[in-house]
C-alpha positions in Angstrom: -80.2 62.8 -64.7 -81.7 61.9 -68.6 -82.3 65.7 -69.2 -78.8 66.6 -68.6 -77.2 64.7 -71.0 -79.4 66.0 -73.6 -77.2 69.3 -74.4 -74.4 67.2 -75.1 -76.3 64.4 -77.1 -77.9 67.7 -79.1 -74.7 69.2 -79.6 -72.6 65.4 -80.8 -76.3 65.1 -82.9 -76.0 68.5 -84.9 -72.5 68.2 -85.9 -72.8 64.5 -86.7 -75.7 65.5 -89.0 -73.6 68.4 -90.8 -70.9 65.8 -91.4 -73.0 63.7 -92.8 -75.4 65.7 -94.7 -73.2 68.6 -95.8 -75.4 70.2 -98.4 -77.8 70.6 -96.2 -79.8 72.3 -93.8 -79.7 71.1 -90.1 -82.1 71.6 -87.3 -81.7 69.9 -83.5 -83.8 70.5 -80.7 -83.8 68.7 -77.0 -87.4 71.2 -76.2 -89.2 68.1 -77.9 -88.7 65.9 -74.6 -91.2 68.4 -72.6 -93.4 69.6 -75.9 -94.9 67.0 -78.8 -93.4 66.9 -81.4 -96.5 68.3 -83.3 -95.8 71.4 -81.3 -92.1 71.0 -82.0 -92.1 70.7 -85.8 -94.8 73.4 -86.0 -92.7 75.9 -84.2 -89.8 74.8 -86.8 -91.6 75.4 -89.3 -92.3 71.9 -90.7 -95.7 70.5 -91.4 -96.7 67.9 -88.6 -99.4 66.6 -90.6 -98.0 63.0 -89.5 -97.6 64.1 -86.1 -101.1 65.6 -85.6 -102.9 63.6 -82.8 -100.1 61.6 -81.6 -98.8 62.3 -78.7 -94.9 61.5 -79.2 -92.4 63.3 -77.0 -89.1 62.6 -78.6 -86.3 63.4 -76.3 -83.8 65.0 -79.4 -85.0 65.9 -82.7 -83.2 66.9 -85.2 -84.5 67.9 -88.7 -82.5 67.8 -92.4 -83.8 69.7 -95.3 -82.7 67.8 -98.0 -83.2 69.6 -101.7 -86.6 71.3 -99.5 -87.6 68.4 -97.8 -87.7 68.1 -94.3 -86.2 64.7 -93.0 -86.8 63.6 -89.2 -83.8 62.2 -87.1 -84.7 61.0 -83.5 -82.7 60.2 -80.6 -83.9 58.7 -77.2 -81.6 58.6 -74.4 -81.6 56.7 -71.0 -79.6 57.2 -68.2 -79.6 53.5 -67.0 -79.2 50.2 -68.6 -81.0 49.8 -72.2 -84.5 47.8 -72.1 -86.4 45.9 -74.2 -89.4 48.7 -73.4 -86.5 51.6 -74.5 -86.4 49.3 -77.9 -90.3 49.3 -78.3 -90.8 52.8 -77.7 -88.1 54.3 -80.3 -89.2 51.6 -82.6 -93.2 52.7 -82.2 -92.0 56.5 -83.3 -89.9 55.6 -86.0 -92.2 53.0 -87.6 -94.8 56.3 -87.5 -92.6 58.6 -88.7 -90.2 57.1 -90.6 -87.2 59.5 -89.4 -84.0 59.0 -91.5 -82.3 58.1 -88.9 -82.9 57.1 -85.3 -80.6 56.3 -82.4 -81.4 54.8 -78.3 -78.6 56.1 -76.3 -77.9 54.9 -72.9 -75.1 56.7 -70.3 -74.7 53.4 -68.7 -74.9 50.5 -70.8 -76.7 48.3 -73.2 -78.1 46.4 -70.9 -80.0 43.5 -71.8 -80.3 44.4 -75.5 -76.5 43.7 -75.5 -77.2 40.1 -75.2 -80.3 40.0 -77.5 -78.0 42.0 -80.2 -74.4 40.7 -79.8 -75.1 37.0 -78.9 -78.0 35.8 -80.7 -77.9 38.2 -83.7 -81.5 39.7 -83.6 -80.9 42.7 -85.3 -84.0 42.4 -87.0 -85.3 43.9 -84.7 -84.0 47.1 -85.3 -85.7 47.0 -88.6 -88.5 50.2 -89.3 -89.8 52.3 -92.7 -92.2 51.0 -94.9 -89.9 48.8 -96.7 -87.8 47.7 -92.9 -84.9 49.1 -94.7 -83.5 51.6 -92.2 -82.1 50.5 -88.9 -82.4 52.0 -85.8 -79.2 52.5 -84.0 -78.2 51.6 -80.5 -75.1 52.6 -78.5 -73.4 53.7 -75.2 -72.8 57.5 -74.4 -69.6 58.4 -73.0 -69.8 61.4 -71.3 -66.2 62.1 -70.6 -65.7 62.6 -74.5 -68.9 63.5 -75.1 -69.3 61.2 -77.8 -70.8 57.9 -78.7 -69.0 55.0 -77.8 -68.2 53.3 -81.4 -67.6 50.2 -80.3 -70.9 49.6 -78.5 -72.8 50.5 -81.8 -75.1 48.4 -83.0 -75.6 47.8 -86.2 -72.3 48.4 -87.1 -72.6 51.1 -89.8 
């Protein structure tokens, strides 16, 4: 099932995030799949004044406080093959909220965004922020090693 992988996504997410971003402080939370994430960031601590109303359930959160600002990272995960809908939905929530980063994970595969990616180059579509200068980030999970599988990533970063 979705909601199991998301201890292990959580747990890849956090300690990606504090290799990244090592001067900082890192947040993740999976509790935003049942709760919105105005209830979510609120409970954190963070002001949801961008959230108020909206009634996103992200299924991982995780939150960066760089130099005292709070910076959103959102990860959606799938347990079948990756749609176009999956696409739409991540890139509704990050257009909103502009996270800092943003990922669609899928335990099985790609799926059709595969083809739309990897054969005819469309990742303009991946595009969100006020400028479309971040990317949203698409890849298979592996669950043996508990890790994203690299070579599935798309964009390449």
């Amino acid at each position: 099932m979705e909601k199991d992988l998301y201890p292990e996504i959580e747990n890849w997410l956090k300690i990606y995030l504090q290799d990244k971003y090592k001067n900082s402080k890192i947040r993740t939370t999976h509790t935003s799949s049942q709760l919105t994430l105005e209830v979510v960031l609120s409970n954190l601590g963070v002001n949801p004044t961008l959230a108020i109303g909206l009634k996103i359930k992200v299924d991982i959160v995780g939150i960066v406080d760089i130099r005292s600002m709070n910076q959103l990272v959102f990860v959606e995960v799938k347990d079948e093959a990756l749609t176009l809908k999956d696409l739409g939905q991540l890139w509704g929530y990050s257009q909103l909220m502009d996270p800092i980063e943003s990922f669609l994970i899928s335990s099985t595969s790609l799926g059709g965004l595969s083809k739309l990616f990897n054969a005819l180059g469309r990742k303009d579509l991946l595009t969100y922020g006020e400028n479309r200068n971040k990317y949203m980030q698409i890849a298979r999970w592996d669950r043996k090693r508990q890790d994203l599988d690299y070579s599935t990533l798309i964009p390449k970063v």
